[in-house]
DOTORDREN-109696 format. One record per residue: x, y, z of N, C-alpha, C, CB in turn. Coordinates in steps of 0.02 Angstrom, whole numbers, plus 50000, padded with zeros to 5 digits. Glycine has a CB too. Layout:
BEGIN
XYZXYZXYZXYZ;...
//
This chain:
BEGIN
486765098750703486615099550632486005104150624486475092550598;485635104750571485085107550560484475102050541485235112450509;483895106150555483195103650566483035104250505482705107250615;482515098850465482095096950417482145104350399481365092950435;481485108650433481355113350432481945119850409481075112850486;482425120250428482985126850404483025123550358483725129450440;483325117450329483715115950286482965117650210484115107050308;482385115150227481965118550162481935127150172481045115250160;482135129250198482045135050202482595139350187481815135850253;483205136250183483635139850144483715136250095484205141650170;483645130350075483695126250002483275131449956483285117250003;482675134349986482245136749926482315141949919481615136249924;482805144349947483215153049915483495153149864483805156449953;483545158449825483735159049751484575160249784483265166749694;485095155949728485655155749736486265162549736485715151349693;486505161749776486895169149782487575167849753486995172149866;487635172249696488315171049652489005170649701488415178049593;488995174849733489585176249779489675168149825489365184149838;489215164349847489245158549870489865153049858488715156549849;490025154649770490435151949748491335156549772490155151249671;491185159449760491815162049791492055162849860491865167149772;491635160649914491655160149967491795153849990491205162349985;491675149149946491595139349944492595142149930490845132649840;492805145449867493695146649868493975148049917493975151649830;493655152949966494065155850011494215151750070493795161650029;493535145850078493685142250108494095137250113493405141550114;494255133650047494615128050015495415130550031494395127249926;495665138850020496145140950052496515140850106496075143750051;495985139050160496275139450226496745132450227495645139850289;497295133750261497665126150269497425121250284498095125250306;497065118950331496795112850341496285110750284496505112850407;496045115850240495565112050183495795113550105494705114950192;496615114150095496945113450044497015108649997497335114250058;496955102550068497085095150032496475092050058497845090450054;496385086150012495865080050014495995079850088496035072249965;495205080150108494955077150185495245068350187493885077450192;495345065950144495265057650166495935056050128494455052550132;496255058050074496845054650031497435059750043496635053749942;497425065850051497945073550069498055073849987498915072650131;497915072949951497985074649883497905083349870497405070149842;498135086049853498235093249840497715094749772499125094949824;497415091249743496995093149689496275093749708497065088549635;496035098149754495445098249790494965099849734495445103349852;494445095449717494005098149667493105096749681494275094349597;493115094349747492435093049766492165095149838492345086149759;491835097149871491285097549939490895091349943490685103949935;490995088950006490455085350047490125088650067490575081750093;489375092850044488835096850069488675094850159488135095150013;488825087650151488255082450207488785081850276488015071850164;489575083550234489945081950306490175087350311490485076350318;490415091850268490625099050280491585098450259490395101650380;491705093950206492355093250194492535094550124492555087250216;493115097150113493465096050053493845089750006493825099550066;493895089149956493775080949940494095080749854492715078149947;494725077249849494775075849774494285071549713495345072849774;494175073649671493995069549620493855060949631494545070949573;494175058749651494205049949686493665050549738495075046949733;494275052849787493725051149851492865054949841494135055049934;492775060349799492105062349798491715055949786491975067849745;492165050249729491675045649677491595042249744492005040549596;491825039349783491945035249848491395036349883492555036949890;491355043849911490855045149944490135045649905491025050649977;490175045949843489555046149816489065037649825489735048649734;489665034449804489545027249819488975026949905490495023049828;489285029549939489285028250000488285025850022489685035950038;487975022750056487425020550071487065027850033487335018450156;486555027250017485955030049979485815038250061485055020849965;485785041450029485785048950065486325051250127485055049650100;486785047150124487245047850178487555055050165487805041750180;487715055950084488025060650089488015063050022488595059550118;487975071850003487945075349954488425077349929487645079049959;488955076949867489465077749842489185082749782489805071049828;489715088749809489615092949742490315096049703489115099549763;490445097849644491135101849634491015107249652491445102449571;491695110049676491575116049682491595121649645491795116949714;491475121249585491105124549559490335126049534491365124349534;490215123349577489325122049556489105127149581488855115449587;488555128449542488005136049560487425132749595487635141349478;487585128949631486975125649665486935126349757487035117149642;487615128049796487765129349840487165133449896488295131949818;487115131049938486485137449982486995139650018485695134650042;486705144450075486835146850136487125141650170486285149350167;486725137250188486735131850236487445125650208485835128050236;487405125350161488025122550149488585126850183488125121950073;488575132250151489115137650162489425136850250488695146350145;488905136350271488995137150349489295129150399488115139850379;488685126150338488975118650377489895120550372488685109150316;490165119850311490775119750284491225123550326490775122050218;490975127750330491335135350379491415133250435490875142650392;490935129250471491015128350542491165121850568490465130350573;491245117150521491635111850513492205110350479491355108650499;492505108950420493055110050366493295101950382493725117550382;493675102150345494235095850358494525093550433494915097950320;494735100050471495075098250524494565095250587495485104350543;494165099150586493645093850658493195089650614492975099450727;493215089450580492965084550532493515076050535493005089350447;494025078150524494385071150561494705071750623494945068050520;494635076450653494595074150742493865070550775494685082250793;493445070150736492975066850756492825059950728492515070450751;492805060950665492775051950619493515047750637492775053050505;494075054050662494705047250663494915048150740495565048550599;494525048850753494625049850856494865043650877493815051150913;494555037950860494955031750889495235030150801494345024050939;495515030850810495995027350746496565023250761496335032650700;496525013750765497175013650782497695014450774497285011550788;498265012750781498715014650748499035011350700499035016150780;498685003450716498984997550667498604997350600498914989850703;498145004450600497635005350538498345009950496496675010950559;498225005350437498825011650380498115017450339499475004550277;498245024050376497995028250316498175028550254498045033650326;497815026650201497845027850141498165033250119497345027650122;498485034350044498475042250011498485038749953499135048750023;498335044049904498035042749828498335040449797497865047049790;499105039249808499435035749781499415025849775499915038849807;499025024849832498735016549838498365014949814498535013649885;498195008449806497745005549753496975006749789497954996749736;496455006249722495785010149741495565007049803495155009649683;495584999349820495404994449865495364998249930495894988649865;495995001249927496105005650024495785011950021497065008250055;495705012749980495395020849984494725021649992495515025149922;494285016349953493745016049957493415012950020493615013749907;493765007850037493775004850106494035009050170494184998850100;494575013750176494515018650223493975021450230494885022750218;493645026650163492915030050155492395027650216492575027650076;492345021350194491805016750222492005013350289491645011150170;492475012150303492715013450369492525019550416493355013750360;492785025050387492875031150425492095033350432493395036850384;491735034150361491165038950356490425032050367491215044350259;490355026350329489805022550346490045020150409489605017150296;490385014350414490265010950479490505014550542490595004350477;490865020650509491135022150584491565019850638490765022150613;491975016150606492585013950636493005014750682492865014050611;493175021250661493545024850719493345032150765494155026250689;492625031250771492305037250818492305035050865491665040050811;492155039050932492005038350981491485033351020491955042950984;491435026851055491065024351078490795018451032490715028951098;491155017750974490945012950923491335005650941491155016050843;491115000950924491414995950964492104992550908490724989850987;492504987650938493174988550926493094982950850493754986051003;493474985750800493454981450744493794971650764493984986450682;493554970550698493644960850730494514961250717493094951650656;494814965650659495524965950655496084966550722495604971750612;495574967050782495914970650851496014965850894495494976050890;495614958850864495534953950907496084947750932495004951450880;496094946750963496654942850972496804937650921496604939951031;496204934450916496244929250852495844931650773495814921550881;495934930750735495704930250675495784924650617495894935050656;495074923050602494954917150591494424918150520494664913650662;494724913850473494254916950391494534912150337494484926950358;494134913250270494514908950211494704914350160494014902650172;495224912950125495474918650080495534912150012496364923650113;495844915349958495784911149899496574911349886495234914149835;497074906449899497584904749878497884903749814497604901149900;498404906749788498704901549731499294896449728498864905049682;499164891249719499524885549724500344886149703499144880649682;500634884349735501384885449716501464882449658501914882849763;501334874749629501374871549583500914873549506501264865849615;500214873249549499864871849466499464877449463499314864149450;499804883149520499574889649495498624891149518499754889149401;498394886849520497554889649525497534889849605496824883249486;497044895349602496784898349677496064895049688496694907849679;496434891749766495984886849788495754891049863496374878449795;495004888549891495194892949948495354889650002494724897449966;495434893050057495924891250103495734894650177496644893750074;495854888650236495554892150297496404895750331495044884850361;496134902050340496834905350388496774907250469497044913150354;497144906450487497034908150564497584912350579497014901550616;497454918850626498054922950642497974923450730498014931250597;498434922450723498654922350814499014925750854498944917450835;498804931250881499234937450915499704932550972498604944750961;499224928251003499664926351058500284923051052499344922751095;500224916350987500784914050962501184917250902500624908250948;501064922550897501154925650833501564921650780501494932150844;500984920850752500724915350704500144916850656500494909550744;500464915050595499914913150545499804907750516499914916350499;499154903350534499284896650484498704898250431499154887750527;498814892250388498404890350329498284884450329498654891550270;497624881950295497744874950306497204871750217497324872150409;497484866350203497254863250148496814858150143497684861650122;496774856250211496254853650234496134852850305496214848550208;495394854150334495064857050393494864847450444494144863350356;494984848250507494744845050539494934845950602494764840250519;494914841750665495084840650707495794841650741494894836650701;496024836850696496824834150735497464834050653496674822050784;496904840450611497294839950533497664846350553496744840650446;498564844950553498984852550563498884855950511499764852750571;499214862250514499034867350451499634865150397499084877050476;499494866650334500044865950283500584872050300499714866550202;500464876750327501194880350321500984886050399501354885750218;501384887450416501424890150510501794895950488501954884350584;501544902050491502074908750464502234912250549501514916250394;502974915850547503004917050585502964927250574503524912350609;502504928450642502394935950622502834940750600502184938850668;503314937350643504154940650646504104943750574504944933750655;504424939450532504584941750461503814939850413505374936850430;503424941250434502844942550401502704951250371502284940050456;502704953450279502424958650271501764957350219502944963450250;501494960850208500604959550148500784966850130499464958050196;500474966350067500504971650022499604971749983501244969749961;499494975749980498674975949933499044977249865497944983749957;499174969349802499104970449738498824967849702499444970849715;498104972249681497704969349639497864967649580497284972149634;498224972649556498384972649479498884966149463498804980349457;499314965749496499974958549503499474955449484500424955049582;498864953049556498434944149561497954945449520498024940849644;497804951049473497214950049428496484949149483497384942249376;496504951449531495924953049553495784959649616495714946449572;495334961149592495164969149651495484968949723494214970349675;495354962449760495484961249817496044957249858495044959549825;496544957849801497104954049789497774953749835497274955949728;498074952549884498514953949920499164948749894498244953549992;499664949749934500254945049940500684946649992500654944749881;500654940750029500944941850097501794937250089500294937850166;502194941850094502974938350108503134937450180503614943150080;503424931450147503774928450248504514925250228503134919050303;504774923550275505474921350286505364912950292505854925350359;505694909550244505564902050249506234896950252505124900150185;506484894850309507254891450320507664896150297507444884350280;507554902550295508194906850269507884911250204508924901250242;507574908050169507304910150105506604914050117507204903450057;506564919750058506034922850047505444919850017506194927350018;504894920450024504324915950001503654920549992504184909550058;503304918649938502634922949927502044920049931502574925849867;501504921649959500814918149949500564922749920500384915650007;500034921149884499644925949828499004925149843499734924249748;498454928149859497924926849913497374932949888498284927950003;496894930849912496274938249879495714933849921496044939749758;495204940049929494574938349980493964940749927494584943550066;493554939049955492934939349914492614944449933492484933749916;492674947749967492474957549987493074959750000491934960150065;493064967049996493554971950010493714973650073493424977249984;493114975450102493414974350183493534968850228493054977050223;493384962750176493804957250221494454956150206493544950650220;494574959050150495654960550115495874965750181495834967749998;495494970450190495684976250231495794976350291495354980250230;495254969450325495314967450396495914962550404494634964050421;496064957250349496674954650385497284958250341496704945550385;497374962550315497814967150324497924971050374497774970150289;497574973850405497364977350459497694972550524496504978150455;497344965550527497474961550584498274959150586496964955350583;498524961750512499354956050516499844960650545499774952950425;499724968950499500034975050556499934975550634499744981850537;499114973750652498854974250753499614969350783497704967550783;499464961950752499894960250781500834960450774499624955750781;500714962250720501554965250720501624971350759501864967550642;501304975150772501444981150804501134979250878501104987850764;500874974950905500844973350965501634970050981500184968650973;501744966550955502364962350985503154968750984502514953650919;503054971150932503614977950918503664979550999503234986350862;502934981751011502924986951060503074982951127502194991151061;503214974251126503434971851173504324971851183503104966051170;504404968951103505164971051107505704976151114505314969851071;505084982451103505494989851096504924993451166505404994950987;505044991651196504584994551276504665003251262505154991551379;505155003651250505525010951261505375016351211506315010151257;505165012351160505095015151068504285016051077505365007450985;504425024351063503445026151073503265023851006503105036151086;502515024951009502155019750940502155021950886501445017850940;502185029450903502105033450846502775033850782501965040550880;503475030350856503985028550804503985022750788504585029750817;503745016050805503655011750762503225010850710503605008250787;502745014750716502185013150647502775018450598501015017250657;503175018950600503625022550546503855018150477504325024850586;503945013750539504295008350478503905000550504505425007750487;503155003150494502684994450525502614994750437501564994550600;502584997250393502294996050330502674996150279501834999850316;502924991250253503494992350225503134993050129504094985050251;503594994250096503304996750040503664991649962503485005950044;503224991049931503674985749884503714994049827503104975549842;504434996049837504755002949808504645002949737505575003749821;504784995349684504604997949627504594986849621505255005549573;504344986749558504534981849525504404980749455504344977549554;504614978249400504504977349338504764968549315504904983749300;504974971849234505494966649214506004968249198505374962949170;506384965249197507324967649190507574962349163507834969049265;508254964549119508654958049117509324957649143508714955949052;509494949849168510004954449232510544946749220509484956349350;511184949049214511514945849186511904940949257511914950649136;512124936549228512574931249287513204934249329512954924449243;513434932849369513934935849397514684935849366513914933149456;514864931149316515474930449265515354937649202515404920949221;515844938249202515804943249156515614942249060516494946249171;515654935749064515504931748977514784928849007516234923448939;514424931549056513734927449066513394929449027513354927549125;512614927049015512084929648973511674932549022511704924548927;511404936548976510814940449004510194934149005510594948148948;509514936549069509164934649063508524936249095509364931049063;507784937449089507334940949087507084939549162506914939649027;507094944049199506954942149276506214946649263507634945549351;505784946249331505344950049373505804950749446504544945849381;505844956649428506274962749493505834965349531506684970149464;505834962849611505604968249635506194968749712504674967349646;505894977249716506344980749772505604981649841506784990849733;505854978949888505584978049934505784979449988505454974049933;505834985350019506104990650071507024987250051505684989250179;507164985250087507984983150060508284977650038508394983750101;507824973350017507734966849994507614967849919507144963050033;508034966749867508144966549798507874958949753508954967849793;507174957149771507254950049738507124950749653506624944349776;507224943649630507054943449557506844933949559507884946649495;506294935549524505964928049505506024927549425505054927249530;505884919449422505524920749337505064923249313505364916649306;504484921749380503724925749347503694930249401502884920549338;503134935849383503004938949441502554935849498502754944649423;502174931349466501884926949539502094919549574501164925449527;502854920149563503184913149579503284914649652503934910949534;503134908949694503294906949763503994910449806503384899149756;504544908749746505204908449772505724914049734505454900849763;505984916549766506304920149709506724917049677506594925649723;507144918949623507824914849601508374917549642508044915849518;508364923349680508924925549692508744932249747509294927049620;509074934849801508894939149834509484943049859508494936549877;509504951549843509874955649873509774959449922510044958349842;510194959349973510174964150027510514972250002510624960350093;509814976150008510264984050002510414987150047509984989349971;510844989350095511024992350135511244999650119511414988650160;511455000250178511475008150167512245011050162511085012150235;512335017450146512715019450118513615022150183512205025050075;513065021450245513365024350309513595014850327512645030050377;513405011850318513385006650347514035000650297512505004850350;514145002150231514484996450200514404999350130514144988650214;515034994250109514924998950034514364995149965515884999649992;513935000649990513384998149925513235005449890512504994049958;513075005149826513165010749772512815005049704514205014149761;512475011649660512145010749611512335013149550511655012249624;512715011349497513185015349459512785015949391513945011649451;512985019049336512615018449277513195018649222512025024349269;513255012349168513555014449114513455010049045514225014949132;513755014749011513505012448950513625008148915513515015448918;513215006248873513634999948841513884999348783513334994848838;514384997048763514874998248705514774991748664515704999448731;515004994148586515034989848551515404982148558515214993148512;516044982048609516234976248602516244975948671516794974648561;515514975448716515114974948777515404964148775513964978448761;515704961148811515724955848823514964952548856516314955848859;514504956948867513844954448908513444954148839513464960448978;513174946948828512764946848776512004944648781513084942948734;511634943648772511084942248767510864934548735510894947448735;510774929248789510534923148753509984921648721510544919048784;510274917848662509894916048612508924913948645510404909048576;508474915748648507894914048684507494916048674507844914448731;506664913548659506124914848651505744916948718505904909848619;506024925348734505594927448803505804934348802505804923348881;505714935648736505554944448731506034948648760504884946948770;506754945948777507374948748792507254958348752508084942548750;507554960048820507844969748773508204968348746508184977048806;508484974748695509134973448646509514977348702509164977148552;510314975248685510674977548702510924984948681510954973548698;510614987848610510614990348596510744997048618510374988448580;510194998748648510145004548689510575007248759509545003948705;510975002048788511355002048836511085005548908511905005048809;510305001948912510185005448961510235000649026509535008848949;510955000449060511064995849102511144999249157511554991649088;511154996449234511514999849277511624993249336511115007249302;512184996349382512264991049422512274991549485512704988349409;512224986149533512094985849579512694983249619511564983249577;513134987949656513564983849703513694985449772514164983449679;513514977549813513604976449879514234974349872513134971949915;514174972749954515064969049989515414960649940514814964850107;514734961349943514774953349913514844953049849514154948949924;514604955749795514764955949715514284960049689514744948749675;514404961849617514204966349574513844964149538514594969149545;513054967549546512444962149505512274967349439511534960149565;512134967849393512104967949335511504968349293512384963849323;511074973549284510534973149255510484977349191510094974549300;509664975849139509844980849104508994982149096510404979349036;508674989749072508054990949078507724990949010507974996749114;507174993149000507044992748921507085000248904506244989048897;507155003648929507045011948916507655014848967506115015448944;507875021748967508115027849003507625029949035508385033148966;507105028749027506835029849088506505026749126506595033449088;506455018549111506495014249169507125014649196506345007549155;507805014949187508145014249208508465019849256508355011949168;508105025549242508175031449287507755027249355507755039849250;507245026449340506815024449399507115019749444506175021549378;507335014349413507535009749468508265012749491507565001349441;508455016649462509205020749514508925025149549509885025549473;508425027949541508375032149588508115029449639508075037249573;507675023949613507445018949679507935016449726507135012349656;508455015349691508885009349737509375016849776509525001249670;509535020149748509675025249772509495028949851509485028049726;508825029049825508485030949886508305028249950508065032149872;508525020449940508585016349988509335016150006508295010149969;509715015649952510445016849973510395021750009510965018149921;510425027350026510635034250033510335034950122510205040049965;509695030950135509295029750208510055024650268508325022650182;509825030150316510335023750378509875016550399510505028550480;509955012750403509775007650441509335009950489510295004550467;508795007950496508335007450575508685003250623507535003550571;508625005050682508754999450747508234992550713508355003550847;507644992950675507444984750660507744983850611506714982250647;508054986250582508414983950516508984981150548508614989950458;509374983250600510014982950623509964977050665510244989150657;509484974650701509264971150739509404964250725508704972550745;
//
């Protein structure tokens, strides 16, 4: 870097107009097109202090960051020296994360701007304060064989979030919980890693740090609704539930390099809303679900934070069995009606329905708009249209 000394000594040079147009030429080069930390294509800021390019978000992120760590400017500012110029030039984006993400595991999910603020800001501070994944830094607690903490639960029944001791276990791959702590007290519920996924949604649980982890229960799908009282303790056992799923992968698939399993270690909840989605008889009523699409898993509950779903579809693929997503309209003497009910039912009106058919039967929904209803076809679509993975097939 540079000495006390250069850095006042070109700080106190009168600013050179051309500076700014040289800060463009740089932002040009491919590796510093997109956000250093999110790949967002709307580059609108410099890290003076690390020598990177940086969207609008992540600048606010790093501004946050410990008190002088680091200087965030737009790039358009007439404030630029020499010495910026050069840091930037001779660093940029690209050895800029060959060095902060040198050890990066792999069971770490990089963020992009499209995720909720929680991961983004917590990568930041990962990558740039604590240093996470540099060289010679010691190994995060997410790496550890065991992980052991309290998170804040919500009760299947009466709904309030109580907290709760969790334990995660690479060796038994295992997650328990427990409702009450002692000796020789078993846990209330034993998850198995196998069909264990977590998602970061704040917005769903009404709080910043909000997760929900799905598992497989006697056959059935099941939700816990869960949030931590800091951000990087949401991030670490997120972090720790992928280590050990992707440790055991890599026992079952010896042969499958890592770089192709972290392909499909993170699965994505594709869209969800509300819908109303009629019975399988053709004189059934409509009725007001929470839909969500969950890599190929189609569930619908009553609420969006209920335990259980009411009902669960398998989407498969298009090479594999006949599943297809159709769209049509609905006509005046439509036999699908809408029951009489106090729960904010769509009108039928608009006919914005479309349907869903597997091997097994033809499910039936309808959206409140054309263009919710574009969305969830193109969603289901786009999962239709994918082959099966060997773990899907499995």
């Amino acid at each position: 870097m540079y000495s006390n000394e250069e850095k006042t000594e070109v700080q106190s040079r009168p600013t050179n107009p051309t500076l700014i147009s040289r800060i463009q030429d740089l932002k040009k080069l491919p590796e510093n097109n997109n956000c250093s930390d999110c790949k967002s294509k709307y580059v609108t800021h410099v890290s003076c202090s690390i020598g990177i390019f940086l969207c609008a978000q992540c600048a606010k992120f790093h501004e946050q960051l410990k008190p002088g760590l680091n200087r965030v400017m737009p790039i358009t500012s007439n404030d630029f020296t020499e010495l910026d110029i050069k840091l930037i030039q001779d660093i940029g984006n690209k050895i800029s994360n060959s060095t902060y993400e040198r050890k990066m595991p792999p069971c770490y999910r990089r963020p992009t701007y499209n995720d909720p603020i929680v991961m983004m800001e917590q990568w930041i501070c990962a990558k740039y304060e604590r240093k996470e994944f540099m060289e010679g830094m010691p190994l995060p607690d997410y790496l550890a064989r065991t992980k052991e903490g309290y998170l804040w639960k919500r009760g299947k029944d009466n709904k309030q979030f109580k907290i709760r001791k969790f334990i995660l276990c690479k060796q038994t791959k295992t997650l328990k919980y427990f409702t009450k702590e002692g000796a020789n007290i078993p846990p209330k519920a034993e998850l198995s890693l196998d069909t264990i996924d977590a998602f970061i949604v704040p917005e769903k649980i009404g709080h910043s740090n909000g997760m929900q982890i799905v598992y497989e229960s006697k056959g059935f799908t099941r939700s816990l609704y869960v949030y931590s009282e800091t951000s990087e303790e949401l991030i670490s056992w997120y972090a720790s539930i992928y280590a050990a799923k992707l440790q055991w992968q890599q026992i079952a698939f010896p042969c499958t390099r890592v770089e192709e399993l972290c392909l499909d270690l993170w699965p994505q909840i594709v869209k969800e809303g509300w819908l109303m989605k009629c019975g399988p008889r053709r004189n059934d009523n409509f009725y007001k679900r929470w839909v969500c699409l969950v890599n190929r898993k189609l569930l619908y509950y009553l609420d969006s934070l209920d335990a259980f779903p009411k009902g669960e579809v398998f989407i498969g693929s298009k090479h594999s069995g006949c599943y297809e997503v159709t769209i049509e309209e609905s006509t005046e003497g439509d036999s699908c009606k809408v029951l009489p009910r106090n729960d904010s039912a769509f009108s039928l009106d608009g006919g914005f329905m479309f349907f869903v058919r597997t091997p097994q039967r033809l499910f039936t929904f309808q959206a409140e708009s054309a263009e919710s209803r574009k969305e969830w076809v193109d969603a289901l679509l786009a999962v239709i249209e994918k082959p099966l993975t060997p773990f899907e097939q499995s």
